[in-house]
C-alpha positions as a printed NumPy array, in Angstrom:
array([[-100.021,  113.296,  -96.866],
       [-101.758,  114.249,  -93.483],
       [-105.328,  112.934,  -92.874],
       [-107.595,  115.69 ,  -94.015],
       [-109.69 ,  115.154,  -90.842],
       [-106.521,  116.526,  -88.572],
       [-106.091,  119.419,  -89.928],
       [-106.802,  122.324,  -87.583],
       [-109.477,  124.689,  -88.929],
       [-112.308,  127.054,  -87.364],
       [-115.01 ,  125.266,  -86.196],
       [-118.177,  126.611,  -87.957],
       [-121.082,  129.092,  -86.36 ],
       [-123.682,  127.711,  -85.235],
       [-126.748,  127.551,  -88.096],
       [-130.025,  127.948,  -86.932],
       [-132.624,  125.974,  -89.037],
       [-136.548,  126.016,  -89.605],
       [-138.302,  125.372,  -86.588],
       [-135.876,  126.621,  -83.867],
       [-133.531,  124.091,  -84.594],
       [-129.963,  125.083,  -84.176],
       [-127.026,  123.092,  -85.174],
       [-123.144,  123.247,  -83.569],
       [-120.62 ,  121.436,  -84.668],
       [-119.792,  118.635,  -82.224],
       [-115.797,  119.95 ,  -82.399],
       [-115.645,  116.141,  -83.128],
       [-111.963,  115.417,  -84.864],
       [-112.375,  118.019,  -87.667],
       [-115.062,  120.519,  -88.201],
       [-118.142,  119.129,  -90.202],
       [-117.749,  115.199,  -89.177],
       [-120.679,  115.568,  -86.097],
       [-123.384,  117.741,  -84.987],
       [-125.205,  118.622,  -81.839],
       [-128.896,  120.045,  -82.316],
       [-130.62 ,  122.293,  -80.056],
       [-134.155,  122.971,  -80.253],
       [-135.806,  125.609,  -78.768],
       [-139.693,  125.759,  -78.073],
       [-140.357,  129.179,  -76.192],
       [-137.647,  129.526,  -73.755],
       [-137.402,  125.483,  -72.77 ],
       [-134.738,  123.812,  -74.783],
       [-134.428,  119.87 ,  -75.853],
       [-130.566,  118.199,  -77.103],
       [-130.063,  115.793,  -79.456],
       [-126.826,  114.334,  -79.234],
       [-124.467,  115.217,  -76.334],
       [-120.792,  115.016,  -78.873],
       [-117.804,  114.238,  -76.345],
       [-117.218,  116.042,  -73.178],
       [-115.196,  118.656,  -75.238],
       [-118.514,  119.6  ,  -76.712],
       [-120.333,  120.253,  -74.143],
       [-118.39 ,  123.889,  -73.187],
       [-119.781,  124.897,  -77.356],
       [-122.806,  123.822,  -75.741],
       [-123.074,  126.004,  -72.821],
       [-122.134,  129.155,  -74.862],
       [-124.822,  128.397,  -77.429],
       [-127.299,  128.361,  -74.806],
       [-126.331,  131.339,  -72.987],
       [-125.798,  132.935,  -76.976],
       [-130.168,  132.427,  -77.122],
       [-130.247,  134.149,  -73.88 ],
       [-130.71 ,  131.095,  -71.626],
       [-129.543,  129.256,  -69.463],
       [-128.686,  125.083,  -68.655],
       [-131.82 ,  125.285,  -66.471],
       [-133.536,  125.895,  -69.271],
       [-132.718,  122.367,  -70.743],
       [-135.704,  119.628,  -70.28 ],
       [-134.478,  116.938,  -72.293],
       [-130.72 ,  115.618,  -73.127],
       [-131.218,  112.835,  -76.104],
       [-128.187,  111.186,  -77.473],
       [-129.891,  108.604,  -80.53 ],
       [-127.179,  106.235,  -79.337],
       [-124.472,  105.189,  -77.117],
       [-121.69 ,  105.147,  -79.456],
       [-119.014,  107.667,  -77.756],
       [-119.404,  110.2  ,  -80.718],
       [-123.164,  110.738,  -80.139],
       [-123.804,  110.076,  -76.172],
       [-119.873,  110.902,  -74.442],
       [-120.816,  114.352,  -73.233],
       [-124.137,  113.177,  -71.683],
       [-122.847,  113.115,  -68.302],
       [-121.033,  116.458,  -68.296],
       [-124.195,  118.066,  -70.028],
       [-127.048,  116.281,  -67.5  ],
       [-124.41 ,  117.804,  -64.859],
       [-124.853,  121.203,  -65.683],
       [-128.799,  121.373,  -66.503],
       [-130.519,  120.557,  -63.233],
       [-133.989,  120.013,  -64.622],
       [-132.982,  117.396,  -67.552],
       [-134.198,  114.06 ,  -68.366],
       [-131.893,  111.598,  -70.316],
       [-134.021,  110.089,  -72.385],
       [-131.996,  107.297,  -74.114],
       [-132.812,  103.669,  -76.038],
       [-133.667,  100.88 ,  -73.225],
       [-130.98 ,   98.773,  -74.242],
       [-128.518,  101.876,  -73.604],
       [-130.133,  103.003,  -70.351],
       [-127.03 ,  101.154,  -68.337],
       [-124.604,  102.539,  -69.837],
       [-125.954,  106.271,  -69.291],
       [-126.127,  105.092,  -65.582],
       [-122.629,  103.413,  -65.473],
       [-120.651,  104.042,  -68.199],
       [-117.803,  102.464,  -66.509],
       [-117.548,   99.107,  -68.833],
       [-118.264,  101.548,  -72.097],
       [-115.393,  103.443,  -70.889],
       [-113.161,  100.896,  -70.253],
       [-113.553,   98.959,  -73.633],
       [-113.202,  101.884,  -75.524],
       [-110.014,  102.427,  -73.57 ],
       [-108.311,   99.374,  -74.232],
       [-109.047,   99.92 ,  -78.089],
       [-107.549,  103.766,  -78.595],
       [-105.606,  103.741,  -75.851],
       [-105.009,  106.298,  -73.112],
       [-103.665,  109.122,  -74.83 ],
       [-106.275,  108.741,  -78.068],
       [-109.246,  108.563,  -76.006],
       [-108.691,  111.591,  -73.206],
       [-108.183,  113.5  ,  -76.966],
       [-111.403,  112.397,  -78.743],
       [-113.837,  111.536,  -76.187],
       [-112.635,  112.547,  -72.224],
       [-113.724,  110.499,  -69.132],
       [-117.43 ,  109.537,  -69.158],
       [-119.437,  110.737,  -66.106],
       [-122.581,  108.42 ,  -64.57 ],
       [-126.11 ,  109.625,  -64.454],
       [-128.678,  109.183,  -61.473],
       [-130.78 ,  106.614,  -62.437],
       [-134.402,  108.851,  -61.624],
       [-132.58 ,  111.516,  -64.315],
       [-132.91 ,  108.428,  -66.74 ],
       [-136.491,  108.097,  -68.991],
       [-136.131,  104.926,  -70.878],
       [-137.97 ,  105.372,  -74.718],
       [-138.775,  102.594,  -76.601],
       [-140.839,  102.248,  -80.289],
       [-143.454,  104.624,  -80.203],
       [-142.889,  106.604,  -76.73 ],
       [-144.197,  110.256,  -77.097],
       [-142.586,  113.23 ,  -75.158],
       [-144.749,  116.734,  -74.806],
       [-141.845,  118.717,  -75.347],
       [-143.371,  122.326,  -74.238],
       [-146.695,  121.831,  -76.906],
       [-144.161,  120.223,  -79.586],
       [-144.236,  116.093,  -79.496],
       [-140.831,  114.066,  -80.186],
       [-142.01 ,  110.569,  -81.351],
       [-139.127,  108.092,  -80.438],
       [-139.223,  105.279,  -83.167],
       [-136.721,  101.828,  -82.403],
       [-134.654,  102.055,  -85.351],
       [-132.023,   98.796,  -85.277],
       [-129.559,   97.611,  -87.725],
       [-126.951,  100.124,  -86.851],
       [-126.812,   99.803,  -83.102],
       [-129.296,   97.698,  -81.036],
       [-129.621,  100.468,  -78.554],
       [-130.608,  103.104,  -81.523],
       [-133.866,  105.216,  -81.779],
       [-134.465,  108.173,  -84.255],
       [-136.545,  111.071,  -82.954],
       [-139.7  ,  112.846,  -84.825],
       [-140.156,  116.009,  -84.489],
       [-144.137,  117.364,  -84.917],
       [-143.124,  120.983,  -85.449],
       [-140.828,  120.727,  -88.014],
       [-141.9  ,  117.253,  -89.382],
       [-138.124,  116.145,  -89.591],
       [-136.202,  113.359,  -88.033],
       [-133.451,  113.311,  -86.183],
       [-131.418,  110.028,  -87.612],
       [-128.223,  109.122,  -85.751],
       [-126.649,  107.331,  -87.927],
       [-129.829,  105.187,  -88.898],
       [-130.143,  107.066,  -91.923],
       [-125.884,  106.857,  -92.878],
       [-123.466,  109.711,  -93.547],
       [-123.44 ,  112.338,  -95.675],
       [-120.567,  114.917,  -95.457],
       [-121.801,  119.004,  -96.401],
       [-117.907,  119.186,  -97.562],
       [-118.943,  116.73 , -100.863],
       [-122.242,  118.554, -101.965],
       [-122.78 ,  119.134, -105.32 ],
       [-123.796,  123.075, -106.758],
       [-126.684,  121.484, -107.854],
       [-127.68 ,  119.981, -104.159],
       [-126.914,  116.776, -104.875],
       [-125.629,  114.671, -102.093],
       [-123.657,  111.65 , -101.317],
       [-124.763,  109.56 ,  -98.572],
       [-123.776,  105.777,  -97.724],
       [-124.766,  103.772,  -94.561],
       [-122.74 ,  103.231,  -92.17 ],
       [-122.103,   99.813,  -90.912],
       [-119.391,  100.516,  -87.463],
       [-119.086,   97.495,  -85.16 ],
       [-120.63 ,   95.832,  -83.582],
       [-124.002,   95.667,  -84.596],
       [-124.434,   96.089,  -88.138],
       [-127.856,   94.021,  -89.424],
       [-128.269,   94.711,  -93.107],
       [-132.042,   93.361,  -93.135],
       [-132.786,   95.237,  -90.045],
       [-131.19 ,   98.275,  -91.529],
       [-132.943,   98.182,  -94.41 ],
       [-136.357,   97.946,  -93.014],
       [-135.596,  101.001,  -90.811],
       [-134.564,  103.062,  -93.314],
       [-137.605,  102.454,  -95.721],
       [-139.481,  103.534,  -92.032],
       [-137.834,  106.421,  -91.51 ],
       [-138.553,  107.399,  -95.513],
       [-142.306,  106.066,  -95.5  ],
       [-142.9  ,  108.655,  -92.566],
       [-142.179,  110.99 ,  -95.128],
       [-140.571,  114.002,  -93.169],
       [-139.49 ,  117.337,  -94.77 ],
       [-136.188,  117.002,  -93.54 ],
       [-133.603,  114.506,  -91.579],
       [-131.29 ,  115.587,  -89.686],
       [-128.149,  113.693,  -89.934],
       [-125.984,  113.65 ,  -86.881],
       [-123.308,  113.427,  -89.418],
       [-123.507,  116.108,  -90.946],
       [-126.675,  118.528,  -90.727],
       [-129.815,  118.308,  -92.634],
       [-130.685,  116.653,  -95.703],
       [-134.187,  115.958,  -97.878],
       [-134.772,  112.73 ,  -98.187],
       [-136.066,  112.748, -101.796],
       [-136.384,  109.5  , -103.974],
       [-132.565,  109.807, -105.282],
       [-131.301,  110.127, -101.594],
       [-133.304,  106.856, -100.346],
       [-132.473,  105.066, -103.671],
       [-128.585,  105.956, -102.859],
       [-128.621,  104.801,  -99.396],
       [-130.287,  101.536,  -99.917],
       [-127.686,  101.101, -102.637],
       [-124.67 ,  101.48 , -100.71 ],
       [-126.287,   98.996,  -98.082],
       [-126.72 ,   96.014, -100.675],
       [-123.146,   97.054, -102.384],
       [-121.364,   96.962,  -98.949],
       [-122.728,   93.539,  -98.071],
       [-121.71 ,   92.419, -101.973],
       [-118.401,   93.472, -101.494],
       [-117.951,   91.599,  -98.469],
       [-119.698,   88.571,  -99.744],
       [-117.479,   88.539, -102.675],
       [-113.91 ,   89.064, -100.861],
       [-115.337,   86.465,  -97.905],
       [-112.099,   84.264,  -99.419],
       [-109.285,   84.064,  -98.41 ],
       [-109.338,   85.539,  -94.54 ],
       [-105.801,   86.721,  -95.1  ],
       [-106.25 ,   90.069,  -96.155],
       [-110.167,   90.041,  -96.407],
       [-110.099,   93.708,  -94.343],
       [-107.735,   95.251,  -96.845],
       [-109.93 ,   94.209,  -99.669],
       [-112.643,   95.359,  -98.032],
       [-111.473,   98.948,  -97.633],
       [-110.045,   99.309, -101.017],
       [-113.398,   98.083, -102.508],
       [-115.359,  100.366, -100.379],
       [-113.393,  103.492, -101.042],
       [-113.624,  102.78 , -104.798],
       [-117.128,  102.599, -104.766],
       [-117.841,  105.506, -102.644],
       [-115.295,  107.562, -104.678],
       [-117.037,  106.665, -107.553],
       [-120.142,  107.664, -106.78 ],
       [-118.98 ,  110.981, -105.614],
       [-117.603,  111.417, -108.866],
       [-121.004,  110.653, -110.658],
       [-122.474,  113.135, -108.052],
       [-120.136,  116.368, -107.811],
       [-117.447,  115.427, -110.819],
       [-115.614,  119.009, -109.425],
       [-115.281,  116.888, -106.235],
       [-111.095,  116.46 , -105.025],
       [-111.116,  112.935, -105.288],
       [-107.742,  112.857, -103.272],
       [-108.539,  114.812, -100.428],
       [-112.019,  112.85 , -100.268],
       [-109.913,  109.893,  -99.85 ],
       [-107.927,  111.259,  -96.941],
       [-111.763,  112.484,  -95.779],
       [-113.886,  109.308,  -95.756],
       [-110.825,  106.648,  -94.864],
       [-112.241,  107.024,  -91.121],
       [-115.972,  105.521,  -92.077],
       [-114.394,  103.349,  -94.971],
       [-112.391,  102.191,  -91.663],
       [-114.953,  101.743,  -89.269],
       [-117.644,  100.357,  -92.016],
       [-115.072,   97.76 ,  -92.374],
       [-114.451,   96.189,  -88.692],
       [-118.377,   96.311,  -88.258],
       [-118.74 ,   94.164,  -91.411],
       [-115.844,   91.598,  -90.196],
       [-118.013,   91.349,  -87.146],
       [-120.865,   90.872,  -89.216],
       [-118.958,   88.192,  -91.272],
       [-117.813,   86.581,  -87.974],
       [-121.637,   85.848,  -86.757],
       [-122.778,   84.864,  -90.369],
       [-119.667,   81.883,  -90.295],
       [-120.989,   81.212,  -86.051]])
């Protein structure tokens, strides 16, 4: 069987949320893995998250779809520098003249010269993989480049975007407030939780996720239980779209945290094999828990679905592993 995240399919319209917020799908893989939002205060327009260079053409046309234009655009924010949130950054800050980048300090570089990010990422996908997921990455002028760290405020047009340091994912990670809406915009700070696995009744699964190379399950935890103490109506997930972060949601995701690190705790013996174990433990639990949530859920093709994360969760934890044994 195929993975379920190649299969071709119509990329979903654009859906425009509370607040002016619109969301497009980041054409990222499949539809409904990664989103862009735009939000729109009067006719001046903010990004969070860039996608890959492919997204940035969806990008263009939703502007122009709201009757503006990329000169309309004051701020480009990707919450990260992973290549899934921050690839198109270049491309977009090339066709909106009056941008800022406004990016984590510790990911300010690579935004300026992505050459090394490039490179690396290269040598682990290969040629072929990476032109098709992600496209070359282009450089931004250093003076386009505001650096926010904890607690840096932005006057986006009368609306404020509150930049908060959130590590334990990535070390170059912030999540953005939003004052109009009182929402967040997470990265992946706040995990993953896929539209295509809600329940009728609204109920959601959502897991952290741990991708190398900076996973930090303390730090992780402590920015989480930030993110939820601010309270905010909504968080927007980068993947996938908004959720409410109710009591059941945090109490999930701070679950899947601790089980993660158990399950690599407990199969830290032998080395030989340790990542297979790993996966197959991981998959279990998150299958079972989407079970508990949605029991109408197709457990098969939610295997295919979440191998990618269950995947990636797992190399960041052997890194993890690595610097507990250093």
């Amino acid at each position: 069987m195929t993975d379920a995240r190649q299969q071709p399919a119509q990329y979903p319209t654009p859906i425009h949320h509370p607040h002016d917020i619109w969301q497009l799908d980041a054409e990222y893989v499949t539809p409904g893995v990664a989103s862009v939002y735009i939000i729109q205060q009067e006719d001046r327009l903010a990004i969070v998250e860039t996608g890959t260079c492919h997204t940035v053409p969806h990008i263009l046309e939703q502007i122009h779809q709201l009757g503006l234009t990329p000169a309309h655009v004051d701020y480009v924010i990707p919450t990260h520098v992973h290549l899934d949130h921050a690839a198109g950054a270049g491309h977009l800050m090339a066709w909106c003249p009056n941008a800022q980048l406004v990016i984590h300090p510790r990911g300010a570089a690579h935004m300026i010269d992505p050459g090394k990010l490039e490179a690396g990422t290269r040598a682990v996908y290969g040629a072929e993989k990476y032109e098709q997921l992600y496209g070359s990455l282009l450089p931004i002028a250093a003076e386009r480049v505001t650096q926010a760290s904890d607690g840096f405020t932005l006057d986006f047009n009368g609306r404020t975007f509150t930049f908060l340091d959130t590590q334990g994912h990535a070390k170059h990670h912030f999540c953005v407030h939003d004052s109009a809406s009182n929402s967040i915009f997470s990265g992946d700070t706040f995990g993953i939780s896929y539209r295509a696995f809600d329940a009728d009744d609204g109920q959601n699964l959502l897991f952290v996720t741990t991708t190398p190379v900076h996973f930090d399950p303390p730090a992780l935890r402590a920015s989480i239980e930030r993110l939820a103490g601010l309270k905010p109506e909504r968080i927007y997930l980068t993947h996938y779209g908004p959720i409410v972060p109710h009591a059941d949601n945090v109490s999930q995701l701070l679950q899947s945290l601790d089980a993660f690190v158990a399950i690599a705790r407990q199969e830290i013996a032998p080395p030989e094999g340790r990542s297979d174990r790993i996966q197959q433990r991981m998959m279990a639990y998150l299958l079972a828990q989407l079970e508990t949530i949605n029991p109408a859920a197709d457990l098969d093709q939610a295997r295919h679905w979440l191998s990618m994360d269950v995947n990636l969760n797992t190399q960041g934890i052997e890194v993890w592993l690595q610097r507990q044994a250093s």
